[in-house]
SESE-336099 format. One line per 5 residues: number of its first residue (from 1); for each residue x, z, y of N, C-alpha, C, CB. Coordinates in nm, 4 decimals, padded with zeros to 6 digits. Glycine has a CB too. Example, Ala and Ser with C-alpha at 12.3 -4.5 7.8 and 13.67 -1.06 7.14 Angstrom:
! residues 2
1	01.3190:00.7800:-00.5690:01.2300:00.7800:-00.4500:01.3200:00.7800:-00.3300:01.1308:00.9046:-00.4473; 01.2850:00.7080:-00.2250:01.3670:00.7140:-00.1060:01.2900:00.7870:00.0030:01.4084:00.5725:-00.0598
! end
This chain:
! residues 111
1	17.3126:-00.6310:08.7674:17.3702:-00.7520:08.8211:17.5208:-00.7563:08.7958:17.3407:-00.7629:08.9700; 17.5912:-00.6616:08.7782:17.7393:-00.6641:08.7882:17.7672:-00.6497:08.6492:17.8096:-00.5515:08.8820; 17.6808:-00.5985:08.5887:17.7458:-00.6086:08.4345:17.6996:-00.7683:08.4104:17.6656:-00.4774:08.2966; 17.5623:-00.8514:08.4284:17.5724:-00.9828:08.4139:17.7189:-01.0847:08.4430:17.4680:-01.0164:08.4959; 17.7667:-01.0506:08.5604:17.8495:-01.0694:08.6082:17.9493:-01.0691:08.5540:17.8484:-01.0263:08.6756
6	17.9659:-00.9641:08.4886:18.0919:-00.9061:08.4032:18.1218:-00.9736:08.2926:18.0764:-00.7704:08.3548; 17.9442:-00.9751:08.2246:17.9636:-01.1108:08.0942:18.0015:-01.2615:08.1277:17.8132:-01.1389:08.0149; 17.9684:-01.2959:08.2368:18.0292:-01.4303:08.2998:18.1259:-01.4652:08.2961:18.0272:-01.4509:08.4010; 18.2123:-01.3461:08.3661:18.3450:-01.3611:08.3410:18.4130:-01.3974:08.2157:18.3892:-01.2630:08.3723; 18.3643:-01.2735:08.1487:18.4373:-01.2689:08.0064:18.4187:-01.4173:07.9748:18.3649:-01.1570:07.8799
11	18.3028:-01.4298:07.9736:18.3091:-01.5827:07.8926:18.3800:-01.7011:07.9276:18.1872:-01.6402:07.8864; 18.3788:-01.7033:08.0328:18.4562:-01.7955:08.0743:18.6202:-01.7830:08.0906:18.3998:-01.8223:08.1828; 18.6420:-01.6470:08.0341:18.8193:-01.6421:08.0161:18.7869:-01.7023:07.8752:18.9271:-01.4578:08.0209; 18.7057:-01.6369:07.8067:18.7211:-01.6575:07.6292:18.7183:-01.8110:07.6393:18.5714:-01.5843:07.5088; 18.6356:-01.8942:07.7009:18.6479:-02.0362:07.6870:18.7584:-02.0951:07.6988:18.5807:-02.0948:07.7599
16	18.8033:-01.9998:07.8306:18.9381:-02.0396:07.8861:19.0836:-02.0697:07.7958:18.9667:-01.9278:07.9766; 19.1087:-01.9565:07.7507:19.1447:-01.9114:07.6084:19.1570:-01.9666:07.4750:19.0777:-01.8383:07.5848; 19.0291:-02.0190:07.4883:19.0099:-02.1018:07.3484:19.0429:-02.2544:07.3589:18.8517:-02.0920:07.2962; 19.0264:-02.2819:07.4560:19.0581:-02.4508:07.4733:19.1885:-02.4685:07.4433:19.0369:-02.5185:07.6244; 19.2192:-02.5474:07.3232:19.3644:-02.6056:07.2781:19.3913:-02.6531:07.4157:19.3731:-02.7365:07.1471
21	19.3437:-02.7338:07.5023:19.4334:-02.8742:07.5832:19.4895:-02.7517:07.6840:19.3136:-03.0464:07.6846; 19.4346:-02.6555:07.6812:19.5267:-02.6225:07.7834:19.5933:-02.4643:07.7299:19.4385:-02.6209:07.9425; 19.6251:-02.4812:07.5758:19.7783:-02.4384:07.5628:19.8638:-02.5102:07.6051:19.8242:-02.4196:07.4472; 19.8729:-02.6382:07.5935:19.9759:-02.7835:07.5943:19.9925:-02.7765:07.7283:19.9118:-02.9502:07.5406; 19.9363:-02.7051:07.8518:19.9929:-02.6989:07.9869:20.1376:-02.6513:07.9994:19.9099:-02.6114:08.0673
26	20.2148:-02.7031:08.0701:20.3517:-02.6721:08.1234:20.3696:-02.5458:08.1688:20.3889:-02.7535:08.2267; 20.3898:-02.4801:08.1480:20.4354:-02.3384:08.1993:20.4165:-02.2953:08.3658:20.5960:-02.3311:08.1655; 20.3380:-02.2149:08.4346:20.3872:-02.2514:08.5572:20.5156:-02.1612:08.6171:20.2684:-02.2464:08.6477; 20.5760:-02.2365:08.7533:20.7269:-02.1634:08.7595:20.6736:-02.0298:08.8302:20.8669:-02.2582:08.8649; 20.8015:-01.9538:08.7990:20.7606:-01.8444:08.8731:20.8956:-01.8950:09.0015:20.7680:-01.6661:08.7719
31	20.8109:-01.8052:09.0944:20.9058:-01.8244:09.2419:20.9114:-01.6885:09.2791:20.8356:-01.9245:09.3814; 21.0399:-01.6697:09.3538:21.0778:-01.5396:09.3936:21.0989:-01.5628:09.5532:21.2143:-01.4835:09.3088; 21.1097:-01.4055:09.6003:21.0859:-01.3614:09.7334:21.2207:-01.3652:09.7634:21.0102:-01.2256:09.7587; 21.2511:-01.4067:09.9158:21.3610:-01.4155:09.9569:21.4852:-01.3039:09.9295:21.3309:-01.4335:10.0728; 21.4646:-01.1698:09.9095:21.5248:-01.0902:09.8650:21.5954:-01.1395:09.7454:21.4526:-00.9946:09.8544
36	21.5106:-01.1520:09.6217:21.4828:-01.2016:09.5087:21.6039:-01.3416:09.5124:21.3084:-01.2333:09.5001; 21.5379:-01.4067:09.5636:21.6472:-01.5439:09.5690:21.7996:-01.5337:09.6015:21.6005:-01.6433:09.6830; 21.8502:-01.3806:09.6865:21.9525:-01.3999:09.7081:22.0262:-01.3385:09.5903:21.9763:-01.3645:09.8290; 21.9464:-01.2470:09.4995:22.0222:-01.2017:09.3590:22.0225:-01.2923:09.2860:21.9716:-01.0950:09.2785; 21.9331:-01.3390:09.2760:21.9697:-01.4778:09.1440:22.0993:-01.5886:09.2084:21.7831:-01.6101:09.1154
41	22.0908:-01.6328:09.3170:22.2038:-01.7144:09.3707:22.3340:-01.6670:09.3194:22.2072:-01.7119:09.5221; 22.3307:-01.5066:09.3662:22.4790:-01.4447:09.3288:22.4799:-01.4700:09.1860:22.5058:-01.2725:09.3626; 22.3622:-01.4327:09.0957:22.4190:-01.3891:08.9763:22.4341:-01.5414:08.8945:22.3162:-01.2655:08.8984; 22.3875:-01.5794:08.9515:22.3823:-01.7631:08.8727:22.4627:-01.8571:08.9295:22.2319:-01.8519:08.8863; 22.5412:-01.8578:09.0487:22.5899:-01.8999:09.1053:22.5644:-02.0585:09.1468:22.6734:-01.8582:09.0639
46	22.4190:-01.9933:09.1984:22.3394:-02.1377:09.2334:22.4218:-02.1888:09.3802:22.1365:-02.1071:09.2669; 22.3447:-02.3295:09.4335:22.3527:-02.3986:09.5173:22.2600:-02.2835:09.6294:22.3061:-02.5507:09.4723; 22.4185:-02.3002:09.7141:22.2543:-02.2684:09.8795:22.1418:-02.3577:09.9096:22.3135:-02.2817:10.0634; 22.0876:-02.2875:09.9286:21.9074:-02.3359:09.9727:21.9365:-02.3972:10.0726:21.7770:-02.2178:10.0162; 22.0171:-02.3812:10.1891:21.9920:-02.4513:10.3239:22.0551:-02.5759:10.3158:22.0448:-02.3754:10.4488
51	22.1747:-02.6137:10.2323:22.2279:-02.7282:10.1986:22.1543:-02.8028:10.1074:22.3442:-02.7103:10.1566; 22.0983:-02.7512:10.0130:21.9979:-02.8636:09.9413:21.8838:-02.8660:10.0271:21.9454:-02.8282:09.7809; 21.7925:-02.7992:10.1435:21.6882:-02.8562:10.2013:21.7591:-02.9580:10.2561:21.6067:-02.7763:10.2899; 21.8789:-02.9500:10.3638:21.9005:-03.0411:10.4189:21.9649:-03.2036:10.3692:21.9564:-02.9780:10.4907; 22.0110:-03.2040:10.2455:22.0220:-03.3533:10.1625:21.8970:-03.3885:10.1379:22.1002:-03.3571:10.0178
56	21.7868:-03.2670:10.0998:21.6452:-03.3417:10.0757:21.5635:-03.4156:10.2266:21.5328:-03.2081:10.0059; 21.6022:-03.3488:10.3193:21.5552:-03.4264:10.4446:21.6335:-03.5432:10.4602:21.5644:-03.3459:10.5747; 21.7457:-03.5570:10.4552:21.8053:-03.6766:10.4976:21.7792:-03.8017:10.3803:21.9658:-03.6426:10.5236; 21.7254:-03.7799:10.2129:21.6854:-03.8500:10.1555:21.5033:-03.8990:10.2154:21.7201:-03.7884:10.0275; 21.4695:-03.8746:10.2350:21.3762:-03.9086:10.2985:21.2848:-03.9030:10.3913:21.3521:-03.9143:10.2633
61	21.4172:-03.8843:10.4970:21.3875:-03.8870:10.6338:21.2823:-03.7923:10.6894:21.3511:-04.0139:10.6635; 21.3006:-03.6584:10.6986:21.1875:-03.5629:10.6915:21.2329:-03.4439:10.7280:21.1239:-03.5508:10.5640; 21.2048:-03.3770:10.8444:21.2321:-03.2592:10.8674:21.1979:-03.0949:10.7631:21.1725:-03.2691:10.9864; 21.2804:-03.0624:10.8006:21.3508:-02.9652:10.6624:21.1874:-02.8419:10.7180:21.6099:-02.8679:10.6969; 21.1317:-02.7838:10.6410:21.0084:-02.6998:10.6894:21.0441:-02.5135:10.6043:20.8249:-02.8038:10.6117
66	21.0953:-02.5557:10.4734:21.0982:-02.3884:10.4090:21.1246:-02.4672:10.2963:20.9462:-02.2588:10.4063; 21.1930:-02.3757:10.1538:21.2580:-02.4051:10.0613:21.2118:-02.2200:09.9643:21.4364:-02.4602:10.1234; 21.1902:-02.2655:09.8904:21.1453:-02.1380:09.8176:21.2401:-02.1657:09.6384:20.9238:-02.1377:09.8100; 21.2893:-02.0309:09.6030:21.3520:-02.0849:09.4678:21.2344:-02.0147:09.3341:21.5484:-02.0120:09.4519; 21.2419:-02.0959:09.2828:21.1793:-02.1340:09.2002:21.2070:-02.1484:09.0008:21.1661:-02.2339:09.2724
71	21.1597:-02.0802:08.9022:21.2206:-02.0911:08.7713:21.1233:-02.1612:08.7002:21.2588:-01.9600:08.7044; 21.1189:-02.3020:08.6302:21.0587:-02.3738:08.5464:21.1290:-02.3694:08.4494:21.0292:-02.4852:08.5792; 21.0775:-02.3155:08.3217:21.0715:-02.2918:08.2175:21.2950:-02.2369:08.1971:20.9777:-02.4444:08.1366; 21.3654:-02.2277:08.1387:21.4667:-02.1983:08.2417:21.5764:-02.2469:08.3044:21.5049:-02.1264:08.2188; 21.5123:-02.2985:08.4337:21.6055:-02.4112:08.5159:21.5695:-02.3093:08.6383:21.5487:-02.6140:08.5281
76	21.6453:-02.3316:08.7181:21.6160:-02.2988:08.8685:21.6232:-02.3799:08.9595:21.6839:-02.2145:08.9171; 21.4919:-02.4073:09.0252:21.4879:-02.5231:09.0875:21.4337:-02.5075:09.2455:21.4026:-02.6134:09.0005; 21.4527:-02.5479:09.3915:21.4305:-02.5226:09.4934:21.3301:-02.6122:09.5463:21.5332:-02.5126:09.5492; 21.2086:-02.5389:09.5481:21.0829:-02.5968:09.5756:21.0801:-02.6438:09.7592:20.9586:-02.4702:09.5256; 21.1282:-02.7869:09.8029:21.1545:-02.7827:09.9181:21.0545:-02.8443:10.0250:21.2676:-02.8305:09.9187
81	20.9980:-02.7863:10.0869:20.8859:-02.8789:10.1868:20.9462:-02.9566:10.2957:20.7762:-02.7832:10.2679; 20.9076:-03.0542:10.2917:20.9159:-03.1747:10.4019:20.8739:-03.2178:10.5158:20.8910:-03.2524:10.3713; 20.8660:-03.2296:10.6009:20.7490:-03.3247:10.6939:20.7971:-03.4608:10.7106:20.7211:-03.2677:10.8572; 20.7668:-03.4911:10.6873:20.8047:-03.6687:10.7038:20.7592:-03.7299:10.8278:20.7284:-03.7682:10.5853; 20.8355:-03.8521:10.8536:20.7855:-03.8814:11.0083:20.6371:-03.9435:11.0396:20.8879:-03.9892:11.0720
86	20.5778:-03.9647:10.8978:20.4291:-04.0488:10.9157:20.3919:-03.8667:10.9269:20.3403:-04.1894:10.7438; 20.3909:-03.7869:10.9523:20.3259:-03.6875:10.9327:20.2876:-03.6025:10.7896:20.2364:-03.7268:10.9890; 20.3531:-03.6234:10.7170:20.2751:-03.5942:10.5692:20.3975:-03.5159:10.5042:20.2211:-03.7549:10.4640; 20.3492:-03.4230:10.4474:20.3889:-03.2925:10.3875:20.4486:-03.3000:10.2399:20.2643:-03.2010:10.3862; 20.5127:-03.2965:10.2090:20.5997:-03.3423:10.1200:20.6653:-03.2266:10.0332:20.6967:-03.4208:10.1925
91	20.6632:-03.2346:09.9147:20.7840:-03.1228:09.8357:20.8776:-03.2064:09.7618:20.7155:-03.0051:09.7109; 20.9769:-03.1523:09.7656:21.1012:-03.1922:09.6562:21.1623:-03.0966:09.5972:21.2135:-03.2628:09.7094; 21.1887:-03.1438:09.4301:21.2407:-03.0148:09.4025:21.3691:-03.0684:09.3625:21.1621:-02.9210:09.2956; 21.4800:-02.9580:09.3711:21.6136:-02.9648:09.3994:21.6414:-02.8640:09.2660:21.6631:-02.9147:09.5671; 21.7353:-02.9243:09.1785:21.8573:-02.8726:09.0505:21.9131:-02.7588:09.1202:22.0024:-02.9960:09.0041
96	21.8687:-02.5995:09.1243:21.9262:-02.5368:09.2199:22.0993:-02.4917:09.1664:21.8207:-02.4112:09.2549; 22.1237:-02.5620:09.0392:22.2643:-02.5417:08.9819:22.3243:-02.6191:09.0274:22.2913:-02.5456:08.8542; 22.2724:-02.7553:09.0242:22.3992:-02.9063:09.0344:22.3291:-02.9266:09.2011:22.3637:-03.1083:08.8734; 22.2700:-02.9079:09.2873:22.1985:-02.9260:09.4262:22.1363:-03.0818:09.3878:22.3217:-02.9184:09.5841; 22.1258:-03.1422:09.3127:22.0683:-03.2837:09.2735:21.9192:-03.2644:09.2608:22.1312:-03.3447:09.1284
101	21.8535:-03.3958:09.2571:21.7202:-03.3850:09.2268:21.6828:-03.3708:09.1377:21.6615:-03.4493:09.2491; 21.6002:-03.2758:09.0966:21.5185:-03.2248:08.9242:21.4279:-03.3123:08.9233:21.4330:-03.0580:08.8952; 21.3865:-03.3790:08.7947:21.3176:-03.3947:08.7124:21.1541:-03.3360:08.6729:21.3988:-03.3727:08.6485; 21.1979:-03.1883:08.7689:21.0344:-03.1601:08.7352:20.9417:-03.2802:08.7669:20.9732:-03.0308:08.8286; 20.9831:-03.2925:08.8587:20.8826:-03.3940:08.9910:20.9280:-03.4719:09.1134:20.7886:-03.3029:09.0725
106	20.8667:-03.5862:09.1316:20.9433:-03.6458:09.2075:20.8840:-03.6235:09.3109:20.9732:-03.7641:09.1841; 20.8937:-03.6751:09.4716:20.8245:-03.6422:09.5744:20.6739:-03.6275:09.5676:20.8565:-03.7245:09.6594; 20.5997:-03.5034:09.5803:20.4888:-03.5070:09.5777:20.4031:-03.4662:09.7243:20.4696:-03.4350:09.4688; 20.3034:-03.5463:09.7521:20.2422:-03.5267:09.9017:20.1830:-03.3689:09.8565:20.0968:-03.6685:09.9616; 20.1570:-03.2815:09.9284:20.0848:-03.1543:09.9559:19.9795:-03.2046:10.0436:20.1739:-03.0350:10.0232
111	19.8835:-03.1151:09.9695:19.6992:-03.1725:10.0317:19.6577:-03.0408:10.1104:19.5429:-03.2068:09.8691
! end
């Protein structure tokens, strides 16, 4: 049973693998641990996290929840959660160089 299993797998990475459409996927970011975030800040001389959550709450009216930093392809960008006053969960991501809004994405609801 577990070697069946085993071939399952495989195959379905090899499919995985083989499908062109999803070379053409976007890279995903890597995000670092708060430790982590405070070396890159120093060494990059990013924007604080607590000042860009808080312009992202006051753009759309939404209490500030956690802010995680974040590297898309190489930008550093501050993955920021929201709550908004209808209740709904929100990310924004924040230019963690210029504290402006990136481009990755614009407000997206979290499900």
């Amino acid at each position: 049973m577990q070697l069946h299993m085993l071939k399952v797998g495989l195959t379905l990475w090899a499919l995985a693998t083989a499908n062109p459409s999803l070379a053409n996927e976007p890279p995903l970011p890597q995000c670092f641990s708060t430790a982590q975030t405070r070396e890159q800040i120093v060494l990059h001389k990013l924007a604080e996290p607590f000042a860009s959550m808080q312009t992202a709450a006051r753009n759309v009216q939404g209490e500030p929840i956690g802010a995680r930093l974040c590297r898309v392809d190489e930008n550093f960008v501050y993955e920021v959660s929201l709550l908004r006053r209808d209740g709904h969960l929100i990310k924004i991501f924040i230019d963690a160089a210029t504290g402006k809004p990136h481009a990755k994405g614009e407000d997206r609801e979290s499900r």
